[in-house]
N, CA, C and O atoms as a GROMACS GRO file, in nm:
protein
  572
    1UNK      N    1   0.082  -0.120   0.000
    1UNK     CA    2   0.000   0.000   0.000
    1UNK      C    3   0.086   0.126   0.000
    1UNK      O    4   0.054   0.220  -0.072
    2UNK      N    5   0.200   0.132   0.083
    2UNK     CA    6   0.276   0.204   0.076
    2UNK      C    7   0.335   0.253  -0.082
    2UNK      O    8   0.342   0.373  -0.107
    3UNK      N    9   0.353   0.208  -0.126
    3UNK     CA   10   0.421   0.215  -0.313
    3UNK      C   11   0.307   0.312  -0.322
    3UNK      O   12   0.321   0.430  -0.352
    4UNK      N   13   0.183   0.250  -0.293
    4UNK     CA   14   0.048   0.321  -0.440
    4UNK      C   15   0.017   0.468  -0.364
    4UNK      O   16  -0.012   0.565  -0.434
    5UNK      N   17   0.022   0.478  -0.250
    5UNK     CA   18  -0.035   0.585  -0.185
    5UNK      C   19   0.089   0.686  -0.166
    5UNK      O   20   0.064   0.800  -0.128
    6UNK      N   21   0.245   0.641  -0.195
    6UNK     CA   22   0.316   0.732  -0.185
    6UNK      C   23   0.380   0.769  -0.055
    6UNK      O   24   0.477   0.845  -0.049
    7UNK      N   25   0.323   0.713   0.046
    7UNK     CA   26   0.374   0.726   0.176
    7UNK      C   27   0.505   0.666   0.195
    7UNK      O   28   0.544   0.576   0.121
    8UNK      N   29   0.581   0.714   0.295
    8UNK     CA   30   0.786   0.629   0.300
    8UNK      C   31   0.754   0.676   0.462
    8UNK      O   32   0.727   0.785   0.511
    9UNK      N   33   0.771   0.536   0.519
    9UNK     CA   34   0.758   0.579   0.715
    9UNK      C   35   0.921   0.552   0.718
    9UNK      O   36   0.983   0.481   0.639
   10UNK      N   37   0.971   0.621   0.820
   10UNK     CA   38   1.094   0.634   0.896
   10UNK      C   39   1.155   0.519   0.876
   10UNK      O   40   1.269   0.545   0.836
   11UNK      N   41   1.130   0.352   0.888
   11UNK     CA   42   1.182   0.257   0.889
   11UNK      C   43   1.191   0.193   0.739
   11UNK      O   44   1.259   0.092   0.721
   12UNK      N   45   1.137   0.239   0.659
   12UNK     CA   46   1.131   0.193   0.497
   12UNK      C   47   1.279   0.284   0.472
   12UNK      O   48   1.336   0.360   0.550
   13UNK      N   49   1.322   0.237   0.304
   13UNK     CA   50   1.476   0.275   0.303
   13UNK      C   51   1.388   0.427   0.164
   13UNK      O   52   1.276   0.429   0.111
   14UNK      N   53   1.481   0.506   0.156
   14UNK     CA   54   1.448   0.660   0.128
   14UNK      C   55   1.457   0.566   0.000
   14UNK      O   56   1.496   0.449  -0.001
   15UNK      N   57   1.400   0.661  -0.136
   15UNK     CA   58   1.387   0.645  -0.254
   15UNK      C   59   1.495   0.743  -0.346
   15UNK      O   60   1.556   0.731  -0.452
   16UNK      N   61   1.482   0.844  -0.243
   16UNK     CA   62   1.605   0.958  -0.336
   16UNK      C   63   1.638   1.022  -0.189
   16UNK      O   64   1.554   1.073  -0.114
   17UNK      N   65   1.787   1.007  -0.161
   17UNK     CA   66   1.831   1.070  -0.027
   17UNK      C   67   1.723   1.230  -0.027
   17UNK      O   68   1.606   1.236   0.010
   18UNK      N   69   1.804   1.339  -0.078
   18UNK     CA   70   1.788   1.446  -0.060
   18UNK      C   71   1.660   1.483  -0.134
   18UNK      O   72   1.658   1.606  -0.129
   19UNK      N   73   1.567   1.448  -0.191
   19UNK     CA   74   1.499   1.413  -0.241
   19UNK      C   75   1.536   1.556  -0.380
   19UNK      O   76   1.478   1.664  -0.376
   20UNK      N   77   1.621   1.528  -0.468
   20UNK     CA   78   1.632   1.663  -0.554
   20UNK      C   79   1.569   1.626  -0.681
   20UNK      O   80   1.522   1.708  -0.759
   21UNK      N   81   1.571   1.534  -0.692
   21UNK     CA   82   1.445   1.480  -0.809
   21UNK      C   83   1.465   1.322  -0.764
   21UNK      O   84   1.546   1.275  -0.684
   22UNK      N   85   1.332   1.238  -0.869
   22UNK     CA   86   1.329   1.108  -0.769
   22UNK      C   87   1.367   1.031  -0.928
   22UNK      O   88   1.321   0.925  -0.971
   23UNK      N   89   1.466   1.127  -0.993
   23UNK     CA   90   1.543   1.025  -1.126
   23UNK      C   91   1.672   1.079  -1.099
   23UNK      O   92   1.692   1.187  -1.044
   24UNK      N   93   1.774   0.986  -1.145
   24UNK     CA   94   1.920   0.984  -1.106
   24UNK      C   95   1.955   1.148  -1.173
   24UNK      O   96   1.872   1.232  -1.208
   25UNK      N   97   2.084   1.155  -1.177
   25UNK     CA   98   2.151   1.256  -1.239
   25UNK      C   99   2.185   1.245  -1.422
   25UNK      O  100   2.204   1.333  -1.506
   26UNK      N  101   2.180   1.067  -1.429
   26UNK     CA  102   2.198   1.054  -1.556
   26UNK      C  103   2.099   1.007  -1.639
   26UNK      O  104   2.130   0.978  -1.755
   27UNK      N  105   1.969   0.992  -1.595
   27UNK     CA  106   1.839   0.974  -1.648
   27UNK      C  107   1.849   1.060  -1.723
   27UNK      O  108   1.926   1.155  -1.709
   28UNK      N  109   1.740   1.033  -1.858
   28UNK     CA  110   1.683   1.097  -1.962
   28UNK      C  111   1.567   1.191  -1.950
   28UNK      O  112   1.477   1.180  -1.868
   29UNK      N  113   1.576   1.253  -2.011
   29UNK     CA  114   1.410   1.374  -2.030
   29UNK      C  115   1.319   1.323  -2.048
   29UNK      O  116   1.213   1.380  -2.027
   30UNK      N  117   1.325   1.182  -2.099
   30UNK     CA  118   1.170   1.117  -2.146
   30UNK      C  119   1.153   1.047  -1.994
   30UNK      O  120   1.061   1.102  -1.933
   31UNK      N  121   1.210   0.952  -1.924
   31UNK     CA  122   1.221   0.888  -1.828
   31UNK      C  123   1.176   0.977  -1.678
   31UNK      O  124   1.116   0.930  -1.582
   32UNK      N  125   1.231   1.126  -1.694
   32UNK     CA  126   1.175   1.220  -1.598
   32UNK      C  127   1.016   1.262  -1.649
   32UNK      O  128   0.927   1.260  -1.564
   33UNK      N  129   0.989   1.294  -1.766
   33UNK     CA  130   0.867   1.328  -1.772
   33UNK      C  131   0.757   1.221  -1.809
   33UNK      O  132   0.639   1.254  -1.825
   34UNK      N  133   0.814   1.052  -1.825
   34UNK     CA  134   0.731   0.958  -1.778
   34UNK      C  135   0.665   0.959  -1.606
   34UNK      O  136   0.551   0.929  -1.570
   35UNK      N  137   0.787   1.005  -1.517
   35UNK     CA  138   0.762   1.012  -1.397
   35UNK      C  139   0.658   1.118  -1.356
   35UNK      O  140   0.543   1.114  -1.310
   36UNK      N  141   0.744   1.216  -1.390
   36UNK     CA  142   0.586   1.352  -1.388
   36UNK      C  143   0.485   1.320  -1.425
   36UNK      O  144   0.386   1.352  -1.358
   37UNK      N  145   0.473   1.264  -1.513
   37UNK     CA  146   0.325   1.206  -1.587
   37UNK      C  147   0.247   1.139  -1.520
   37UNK      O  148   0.131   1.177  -1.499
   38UNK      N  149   0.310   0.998  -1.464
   38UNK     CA  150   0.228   0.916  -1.351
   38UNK      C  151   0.234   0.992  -1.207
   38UNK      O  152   0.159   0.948  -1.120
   39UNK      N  153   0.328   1.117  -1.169
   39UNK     CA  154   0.300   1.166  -1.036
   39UNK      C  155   0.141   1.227  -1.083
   39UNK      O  156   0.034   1.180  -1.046
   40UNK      N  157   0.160   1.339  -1.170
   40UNK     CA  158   0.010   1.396  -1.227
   40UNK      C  159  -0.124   1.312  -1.219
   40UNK      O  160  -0.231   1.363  -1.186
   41UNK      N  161  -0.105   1.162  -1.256
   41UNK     CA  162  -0.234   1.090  -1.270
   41UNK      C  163  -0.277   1.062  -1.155
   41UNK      O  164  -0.396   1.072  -1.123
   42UNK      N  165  -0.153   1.011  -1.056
   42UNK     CA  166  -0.198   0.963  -0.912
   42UNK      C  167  -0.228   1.097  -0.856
   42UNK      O  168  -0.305   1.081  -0.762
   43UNK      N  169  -0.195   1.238  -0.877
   43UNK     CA  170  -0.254   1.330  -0.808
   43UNK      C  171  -0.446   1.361  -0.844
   43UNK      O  172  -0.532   1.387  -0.760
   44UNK      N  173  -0.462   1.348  -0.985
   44UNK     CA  174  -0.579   1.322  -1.023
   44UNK      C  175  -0.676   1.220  -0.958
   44UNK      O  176  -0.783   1.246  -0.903
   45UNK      N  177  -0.628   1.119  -0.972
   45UNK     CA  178  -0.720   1.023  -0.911
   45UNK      C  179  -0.722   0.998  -0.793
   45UNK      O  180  -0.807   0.921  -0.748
   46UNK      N  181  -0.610   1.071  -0.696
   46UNK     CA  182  -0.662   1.149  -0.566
   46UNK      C  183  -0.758   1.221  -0.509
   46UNK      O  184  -0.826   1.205  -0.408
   47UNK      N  185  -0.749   1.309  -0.600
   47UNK     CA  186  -0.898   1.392  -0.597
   47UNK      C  187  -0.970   1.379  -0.618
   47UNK      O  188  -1.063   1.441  -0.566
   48UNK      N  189  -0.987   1.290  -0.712
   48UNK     CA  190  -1.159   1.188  -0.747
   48UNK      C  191  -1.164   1.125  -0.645
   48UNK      O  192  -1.248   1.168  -0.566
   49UNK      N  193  -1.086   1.008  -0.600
   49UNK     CA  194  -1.143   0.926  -0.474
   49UNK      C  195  -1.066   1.026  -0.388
   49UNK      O  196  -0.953   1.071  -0.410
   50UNK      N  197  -1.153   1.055  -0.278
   50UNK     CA  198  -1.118   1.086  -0.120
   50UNK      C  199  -1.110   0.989  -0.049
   50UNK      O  200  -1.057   1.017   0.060
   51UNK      N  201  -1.150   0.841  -0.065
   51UNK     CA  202  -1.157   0.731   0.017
   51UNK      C  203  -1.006   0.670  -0.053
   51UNK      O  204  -0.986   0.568   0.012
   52UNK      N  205  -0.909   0.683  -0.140
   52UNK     CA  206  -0.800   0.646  -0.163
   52UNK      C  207  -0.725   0.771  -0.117
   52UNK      O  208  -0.629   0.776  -0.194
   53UNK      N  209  -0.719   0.862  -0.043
   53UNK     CA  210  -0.643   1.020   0.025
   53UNK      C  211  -0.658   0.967   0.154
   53UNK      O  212  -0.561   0.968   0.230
   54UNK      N  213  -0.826   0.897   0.210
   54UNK     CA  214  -0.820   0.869   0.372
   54UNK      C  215  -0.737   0.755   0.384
   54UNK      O  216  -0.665   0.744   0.484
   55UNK      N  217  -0.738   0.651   0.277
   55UNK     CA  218  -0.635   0.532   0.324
   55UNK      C  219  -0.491   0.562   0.320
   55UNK      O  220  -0.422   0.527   0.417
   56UNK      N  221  -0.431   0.629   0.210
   56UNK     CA  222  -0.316   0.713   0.219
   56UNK      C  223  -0.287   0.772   0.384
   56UNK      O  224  -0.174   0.756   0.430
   57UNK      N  225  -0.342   0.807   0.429
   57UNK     CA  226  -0.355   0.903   0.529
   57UNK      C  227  -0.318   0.816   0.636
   57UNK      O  228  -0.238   0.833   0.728
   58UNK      N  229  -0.393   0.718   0.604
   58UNK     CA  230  -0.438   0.632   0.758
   58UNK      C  231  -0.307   0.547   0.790
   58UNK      O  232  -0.254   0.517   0.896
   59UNK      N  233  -0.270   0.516   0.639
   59UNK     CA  234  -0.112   0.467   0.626
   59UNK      C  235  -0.019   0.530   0.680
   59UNK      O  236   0.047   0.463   0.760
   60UNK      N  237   0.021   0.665   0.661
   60UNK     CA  238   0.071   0.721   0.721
   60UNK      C  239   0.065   0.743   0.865
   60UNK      O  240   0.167   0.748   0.933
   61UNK      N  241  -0.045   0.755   0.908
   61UNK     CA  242  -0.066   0.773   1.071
   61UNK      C  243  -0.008   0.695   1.116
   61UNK      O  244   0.050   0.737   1.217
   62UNK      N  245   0.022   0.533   1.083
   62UNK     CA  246   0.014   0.440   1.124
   62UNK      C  247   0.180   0.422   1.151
   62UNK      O  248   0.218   0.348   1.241
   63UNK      N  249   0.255   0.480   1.082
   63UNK     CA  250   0.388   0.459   1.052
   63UNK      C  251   0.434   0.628   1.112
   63UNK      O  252   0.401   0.735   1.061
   64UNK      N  253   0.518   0.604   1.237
   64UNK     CA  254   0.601   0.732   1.253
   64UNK      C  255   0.717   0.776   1.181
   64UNK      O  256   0.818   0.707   1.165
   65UNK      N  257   0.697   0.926   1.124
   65UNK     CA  258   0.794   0.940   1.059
   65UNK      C  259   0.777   0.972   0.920
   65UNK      O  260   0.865   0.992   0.837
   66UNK      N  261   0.594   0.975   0.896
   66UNK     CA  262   0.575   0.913   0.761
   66UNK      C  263   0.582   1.040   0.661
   66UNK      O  264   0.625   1.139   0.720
   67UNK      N  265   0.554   1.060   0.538
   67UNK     CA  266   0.546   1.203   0.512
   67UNK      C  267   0.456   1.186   0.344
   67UNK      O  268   0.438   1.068   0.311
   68UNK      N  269   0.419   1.264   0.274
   68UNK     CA  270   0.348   1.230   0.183
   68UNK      C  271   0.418   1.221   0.009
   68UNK      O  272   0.372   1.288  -0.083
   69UNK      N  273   0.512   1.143  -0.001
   69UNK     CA  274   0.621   1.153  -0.114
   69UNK      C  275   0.584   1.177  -0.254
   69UNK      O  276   0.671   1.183  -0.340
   70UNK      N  277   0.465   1.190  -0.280
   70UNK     CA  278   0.417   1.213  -0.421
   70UNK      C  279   0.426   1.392  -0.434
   70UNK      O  280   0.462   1.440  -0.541
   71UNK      N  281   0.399   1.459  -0.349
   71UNK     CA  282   0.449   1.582  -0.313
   71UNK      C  283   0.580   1.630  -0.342
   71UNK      O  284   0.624   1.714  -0.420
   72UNK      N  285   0.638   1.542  -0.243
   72UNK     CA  286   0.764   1.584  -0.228
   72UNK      C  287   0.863   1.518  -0.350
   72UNK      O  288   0.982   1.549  -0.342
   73UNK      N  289   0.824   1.432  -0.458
   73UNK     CA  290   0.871   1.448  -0.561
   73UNK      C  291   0.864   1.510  -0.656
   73UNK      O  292   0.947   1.521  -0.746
   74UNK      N  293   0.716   1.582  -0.643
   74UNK     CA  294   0.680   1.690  -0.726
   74UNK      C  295   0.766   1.803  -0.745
   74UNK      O  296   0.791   1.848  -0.856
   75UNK      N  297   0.810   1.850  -0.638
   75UNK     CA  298   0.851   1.992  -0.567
   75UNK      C  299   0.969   2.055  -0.697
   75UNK      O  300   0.972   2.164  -0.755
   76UNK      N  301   1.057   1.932  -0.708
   76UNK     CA  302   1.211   1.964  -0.775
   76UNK      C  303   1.185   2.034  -0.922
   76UNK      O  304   1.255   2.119  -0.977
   77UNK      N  305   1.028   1.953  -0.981
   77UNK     CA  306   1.029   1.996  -1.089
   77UNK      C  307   0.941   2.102  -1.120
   77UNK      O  308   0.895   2.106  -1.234
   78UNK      N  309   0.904   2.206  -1.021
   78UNK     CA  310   0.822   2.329  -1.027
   78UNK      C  311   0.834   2.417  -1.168
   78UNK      O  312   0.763   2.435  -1.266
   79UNK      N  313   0.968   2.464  -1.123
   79UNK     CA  314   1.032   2.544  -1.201
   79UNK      C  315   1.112   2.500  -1.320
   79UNK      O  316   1.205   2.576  -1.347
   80UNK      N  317   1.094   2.384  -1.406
   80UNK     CA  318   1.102   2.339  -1.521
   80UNK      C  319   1.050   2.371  -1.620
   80UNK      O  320   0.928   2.384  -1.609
   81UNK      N  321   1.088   2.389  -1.711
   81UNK     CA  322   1.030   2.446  -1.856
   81UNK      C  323   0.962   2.303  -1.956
   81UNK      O  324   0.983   2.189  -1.915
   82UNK      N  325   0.893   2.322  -2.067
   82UNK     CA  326   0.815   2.238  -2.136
   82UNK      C  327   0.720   2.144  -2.067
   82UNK      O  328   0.710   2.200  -1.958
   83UNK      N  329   0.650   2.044  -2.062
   83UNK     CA  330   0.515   1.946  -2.031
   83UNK      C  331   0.544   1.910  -1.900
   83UNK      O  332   0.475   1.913  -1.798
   84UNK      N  333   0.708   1.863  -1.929
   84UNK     CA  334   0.764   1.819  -1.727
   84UNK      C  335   0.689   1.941  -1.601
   84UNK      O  336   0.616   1.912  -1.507
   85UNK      N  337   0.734   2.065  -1.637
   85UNK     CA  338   0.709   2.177  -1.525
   85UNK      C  339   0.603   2.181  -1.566
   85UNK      O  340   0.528   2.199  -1.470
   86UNK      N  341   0.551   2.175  -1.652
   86UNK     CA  342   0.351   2.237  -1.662
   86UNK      C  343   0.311   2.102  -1.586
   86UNK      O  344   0.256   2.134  -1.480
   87UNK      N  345   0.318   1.954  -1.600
   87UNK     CA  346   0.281   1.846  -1.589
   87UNK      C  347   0.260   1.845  -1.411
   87UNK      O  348   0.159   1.809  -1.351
   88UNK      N  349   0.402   1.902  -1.344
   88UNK     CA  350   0.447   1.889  -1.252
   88UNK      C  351   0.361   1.989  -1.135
   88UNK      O  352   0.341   1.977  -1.014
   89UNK      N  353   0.323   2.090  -1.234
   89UNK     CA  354   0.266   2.252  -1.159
   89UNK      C  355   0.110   2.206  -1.168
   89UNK      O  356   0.031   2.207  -1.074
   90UNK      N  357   0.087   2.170  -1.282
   90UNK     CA  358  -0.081   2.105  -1.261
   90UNK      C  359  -0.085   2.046  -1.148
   90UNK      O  360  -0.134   2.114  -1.058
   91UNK      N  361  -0.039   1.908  -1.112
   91UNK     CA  362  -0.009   1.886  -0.986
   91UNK      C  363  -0.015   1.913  -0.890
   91UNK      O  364  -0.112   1.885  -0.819
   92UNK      N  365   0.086   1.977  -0.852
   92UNK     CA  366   0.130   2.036  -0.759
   92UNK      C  367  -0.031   2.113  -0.669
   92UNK      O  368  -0.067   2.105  -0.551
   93UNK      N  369  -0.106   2.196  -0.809
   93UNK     CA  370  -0.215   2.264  -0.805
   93UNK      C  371  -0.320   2.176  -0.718
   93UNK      O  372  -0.385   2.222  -0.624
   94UNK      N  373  -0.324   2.038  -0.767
   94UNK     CA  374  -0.434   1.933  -0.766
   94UNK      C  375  -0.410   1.914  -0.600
   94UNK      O  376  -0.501   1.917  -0.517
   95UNK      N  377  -0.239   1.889  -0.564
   95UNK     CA  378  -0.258   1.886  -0.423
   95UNK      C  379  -0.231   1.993  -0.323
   95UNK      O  380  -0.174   1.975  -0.215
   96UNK      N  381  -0.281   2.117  -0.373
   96UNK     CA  382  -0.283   2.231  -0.314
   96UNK      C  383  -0.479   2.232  -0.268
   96UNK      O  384  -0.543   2.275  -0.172
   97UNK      N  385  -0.526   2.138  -0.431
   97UNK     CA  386  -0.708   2.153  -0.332
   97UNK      C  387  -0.705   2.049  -0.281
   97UNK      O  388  -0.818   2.038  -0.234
   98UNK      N  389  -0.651   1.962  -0.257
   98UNK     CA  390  -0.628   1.849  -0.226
   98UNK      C  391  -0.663   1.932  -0.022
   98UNK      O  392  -0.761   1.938   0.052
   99UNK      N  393  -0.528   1.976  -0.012
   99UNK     CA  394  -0.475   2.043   0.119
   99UNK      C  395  -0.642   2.117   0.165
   99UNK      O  396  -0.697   2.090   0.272
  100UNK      N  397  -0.692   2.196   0.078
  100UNK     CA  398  -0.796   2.264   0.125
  100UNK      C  399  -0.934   2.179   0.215
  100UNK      O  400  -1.004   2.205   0.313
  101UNK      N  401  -0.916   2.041   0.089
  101UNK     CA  402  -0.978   1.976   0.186
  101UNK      C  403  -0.981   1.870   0.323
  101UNK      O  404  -1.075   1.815   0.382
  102UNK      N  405  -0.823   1.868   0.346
  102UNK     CA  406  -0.777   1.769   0.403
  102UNK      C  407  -0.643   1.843   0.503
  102UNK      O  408  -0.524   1.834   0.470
  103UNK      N  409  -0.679   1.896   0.594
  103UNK     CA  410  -0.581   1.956   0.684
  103UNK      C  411  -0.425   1.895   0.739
  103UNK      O  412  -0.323   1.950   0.780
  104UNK      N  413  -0.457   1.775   0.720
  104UNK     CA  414  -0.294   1.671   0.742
  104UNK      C  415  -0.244   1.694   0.642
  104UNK      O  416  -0.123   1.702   0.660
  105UNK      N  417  -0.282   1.716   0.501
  105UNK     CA  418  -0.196   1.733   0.430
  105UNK      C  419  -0.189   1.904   0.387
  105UNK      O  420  -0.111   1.931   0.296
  106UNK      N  421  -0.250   1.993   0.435
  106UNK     CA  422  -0.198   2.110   0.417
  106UNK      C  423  -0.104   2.168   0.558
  106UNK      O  424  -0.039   2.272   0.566
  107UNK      N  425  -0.117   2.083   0.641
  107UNK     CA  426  -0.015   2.102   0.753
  107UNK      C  427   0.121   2.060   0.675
  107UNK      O  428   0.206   2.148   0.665
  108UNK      N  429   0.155   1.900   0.606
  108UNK     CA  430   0.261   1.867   0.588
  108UNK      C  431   0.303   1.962   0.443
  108UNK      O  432   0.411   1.956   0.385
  109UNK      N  433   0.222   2.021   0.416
  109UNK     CA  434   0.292   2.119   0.288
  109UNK      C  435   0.364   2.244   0.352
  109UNK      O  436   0.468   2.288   0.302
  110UNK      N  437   0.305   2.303   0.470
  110UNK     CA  438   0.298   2.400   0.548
  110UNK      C  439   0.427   2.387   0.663
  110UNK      O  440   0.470   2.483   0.727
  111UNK      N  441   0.468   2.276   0.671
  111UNK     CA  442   0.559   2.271   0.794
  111UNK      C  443   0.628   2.152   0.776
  111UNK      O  444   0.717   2.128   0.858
  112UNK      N  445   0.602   2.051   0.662
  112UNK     CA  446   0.688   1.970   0.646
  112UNK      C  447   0.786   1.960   0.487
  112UNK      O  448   0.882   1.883   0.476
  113UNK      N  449   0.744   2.042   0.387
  113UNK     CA  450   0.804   2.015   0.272
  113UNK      C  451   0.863   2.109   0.286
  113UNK      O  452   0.871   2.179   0.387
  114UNK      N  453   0.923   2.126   0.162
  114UNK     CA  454   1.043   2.249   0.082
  114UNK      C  455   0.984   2.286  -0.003
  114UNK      O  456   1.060   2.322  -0.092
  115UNK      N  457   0.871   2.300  -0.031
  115UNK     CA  458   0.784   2.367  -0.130
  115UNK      C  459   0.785   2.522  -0.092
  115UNK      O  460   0.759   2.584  -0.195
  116UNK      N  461   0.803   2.611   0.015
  116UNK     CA  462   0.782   2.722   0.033
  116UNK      C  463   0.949   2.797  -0.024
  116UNK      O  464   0.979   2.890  -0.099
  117UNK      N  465   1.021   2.705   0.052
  117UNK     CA  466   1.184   2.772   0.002
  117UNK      C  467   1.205   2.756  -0.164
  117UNK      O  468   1.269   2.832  -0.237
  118UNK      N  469   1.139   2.644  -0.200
  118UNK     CA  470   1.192   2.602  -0.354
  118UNK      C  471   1.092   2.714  -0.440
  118UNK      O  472   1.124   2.755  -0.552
  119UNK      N  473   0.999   2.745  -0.388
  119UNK     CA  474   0.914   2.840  -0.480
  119UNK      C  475   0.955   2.987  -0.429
  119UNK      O  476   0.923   3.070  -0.515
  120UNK      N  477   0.996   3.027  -0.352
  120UNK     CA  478   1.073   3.158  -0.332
  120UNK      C  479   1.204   3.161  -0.368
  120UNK      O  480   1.244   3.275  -0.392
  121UNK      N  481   1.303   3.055  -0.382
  121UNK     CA  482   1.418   3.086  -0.484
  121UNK      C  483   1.391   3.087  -0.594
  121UNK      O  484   1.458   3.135  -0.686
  122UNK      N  485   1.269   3.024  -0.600
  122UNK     CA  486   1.274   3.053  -0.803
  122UNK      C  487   1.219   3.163  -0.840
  122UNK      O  488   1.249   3.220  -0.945
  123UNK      N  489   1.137   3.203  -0.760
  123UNK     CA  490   1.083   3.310  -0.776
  123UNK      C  491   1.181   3.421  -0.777
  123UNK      O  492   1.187   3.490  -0.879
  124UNK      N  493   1.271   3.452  -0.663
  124UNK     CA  494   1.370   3.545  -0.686
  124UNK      C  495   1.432   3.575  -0.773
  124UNK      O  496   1.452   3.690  -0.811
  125UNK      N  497   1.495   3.420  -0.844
  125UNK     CA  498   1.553   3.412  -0.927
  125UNK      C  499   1.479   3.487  -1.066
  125UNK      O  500   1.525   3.575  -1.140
  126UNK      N  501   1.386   3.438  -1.070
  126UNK     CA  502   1.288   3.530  -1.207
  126UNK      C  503   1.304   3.681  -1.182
  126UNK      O  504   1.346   3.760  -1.266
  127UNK      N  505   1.269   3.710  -1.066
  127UNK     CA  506   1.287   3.831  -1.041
  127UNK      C  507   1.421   3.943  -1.071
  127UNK      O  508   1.424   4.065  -1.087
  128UNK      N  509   1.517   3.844  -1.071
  128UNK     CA  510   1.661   3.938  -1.062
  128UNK      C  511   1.676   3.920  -1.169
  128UNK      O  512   1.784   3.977  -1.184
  129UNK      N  513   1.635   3.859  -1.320
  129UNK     CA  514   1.623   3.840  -1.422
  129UNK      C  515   1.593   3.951  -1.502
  129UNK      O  516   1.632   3.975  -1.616
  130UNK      N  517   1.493   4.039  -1.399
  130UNK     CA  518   1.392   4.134  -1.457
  130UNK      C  519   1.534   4.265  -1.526
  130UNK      O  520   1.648   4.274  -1.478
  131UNK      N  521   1.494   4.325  -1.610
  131UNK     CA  522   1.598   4.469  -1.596
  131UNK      C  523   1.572   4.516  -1.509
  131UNK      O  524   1.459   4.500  -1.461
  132UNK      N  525   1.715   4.637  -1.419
  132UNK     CA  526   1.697   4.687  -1.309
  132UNK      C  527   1.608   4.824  -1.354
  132UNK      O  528   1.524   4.856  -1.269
  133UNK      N  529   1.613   4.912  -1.475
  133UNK     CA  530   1.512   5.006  -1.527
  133UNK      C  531   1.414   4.979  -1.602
  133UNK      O  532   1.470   4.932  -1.701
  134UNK      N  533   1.303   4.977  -1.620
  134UNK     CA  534   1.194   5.000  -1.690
  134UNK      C  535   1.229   5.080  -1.835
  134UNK      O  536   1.302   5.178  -1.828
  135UNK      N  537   1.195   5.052  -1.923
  135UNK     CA  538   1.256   5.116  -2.048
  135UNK      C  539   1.045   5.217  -2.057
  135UNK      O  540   0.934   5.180  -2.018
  136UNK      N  541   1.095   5.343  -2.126
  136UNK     CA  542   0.948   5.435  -2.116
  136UNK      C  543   0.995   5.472  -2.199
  136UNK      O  544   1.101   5.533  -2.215
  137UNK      N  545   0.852   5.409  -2.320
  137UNK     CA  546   0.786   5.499  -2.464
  137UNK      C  547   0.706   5.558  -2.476
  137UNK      O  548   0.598   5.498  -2.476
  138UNK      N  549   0.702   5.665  -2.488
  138UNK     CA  550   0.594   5.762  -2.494
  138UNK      C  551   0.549   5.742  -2.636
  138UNK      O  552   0.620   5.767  -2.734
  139UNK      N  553   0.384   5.679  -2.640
  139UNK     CA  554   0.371   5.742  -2.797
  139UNK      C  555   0.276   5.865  -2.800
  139UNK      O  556   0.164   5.862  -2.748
  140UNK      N  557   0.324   5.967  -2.859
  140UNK     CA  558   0.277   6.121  -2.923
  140UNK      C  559   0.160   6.098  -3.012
  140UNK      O  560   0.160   6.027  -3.112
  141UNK      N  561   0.066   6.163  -2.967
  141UNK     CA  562  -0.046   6.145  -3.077
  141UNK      C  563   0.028   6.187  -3.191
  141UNK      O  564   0.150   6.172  -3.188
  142UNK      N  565  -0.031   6.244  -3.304
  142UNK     CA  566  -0.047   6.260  -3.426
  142UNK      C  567  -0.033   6.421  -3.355
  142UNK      O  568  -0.086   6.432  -3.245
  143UNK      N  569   0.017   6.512  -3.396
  143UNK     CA  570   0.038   6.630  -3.388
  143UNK      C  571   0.139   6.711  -3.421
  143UNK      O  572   0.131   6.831  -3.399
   0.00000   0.00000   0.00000
């Protein structure tokens, strides 16, 4: 149950230490956005069944330590460009209403992931991207 629901308790062995994506360093683009793809579906059909989110859940309770890993593999690929980051951000979205309706898991987004730091460095990062002046065209009527 653990595999399908995504849950990893304290005594199971980690899937990706640091969790910086949950494909090696020398994986392919197709092989990462196969993965995004099935994180996306299982986030979908999360939200259709709520009675497959309470067993998820209950799994977790059950196991100290536990945390919700379909999330937290999501996270790395926010800020990715082409179907992977859109694939990944749909997502991401799905378990953001996910959270609205289900308070254990908007607590563990809230106080247990890296979703808040990973979306404010990227964000910065866009930001310092920006030019430091505003470029101003005036257009002149006809006169």
């Amino acid at each position: 149950m653990q595999a399908v629901c995504g849950w990893q308790g304290a005594d199971s062995a980690p899937s990706a230490a640091p969790r910086k994506s949950c494909c090696s360093a020398g994986s392919s683009r197709a092989v990462e956005s196969r993965v995004v793809l099935i994180l996306h579906q299982l986030c979908v059909v999360l939200n259709r069944s709520p009675n497959l989110l309470d067993t998820c859940l209950e799994v977790g309770r059950a196991e100290a330590g536990s945390q919700f890993l379909v999330f937290s593999l999501l996270v790395p690929y926010v800020h990715r460009e082409a179907s992977i980051g859109q694939h990944a951000r749909d997502a991401l979205l799905l378990v953001m209403a996910l959270s609205a309706r289900n308070q254990e898991v908007g607590r563990f987004i809230a106080f247990s992931s890296d979703f808040c730091p990973v979306l404010a460095t990227g964000l910065s990062g866009l930001y310092s991207s920006l030019p430091a002046v505003c470029p101003l065209t005036r257009t002149i009527g006809a006169s």
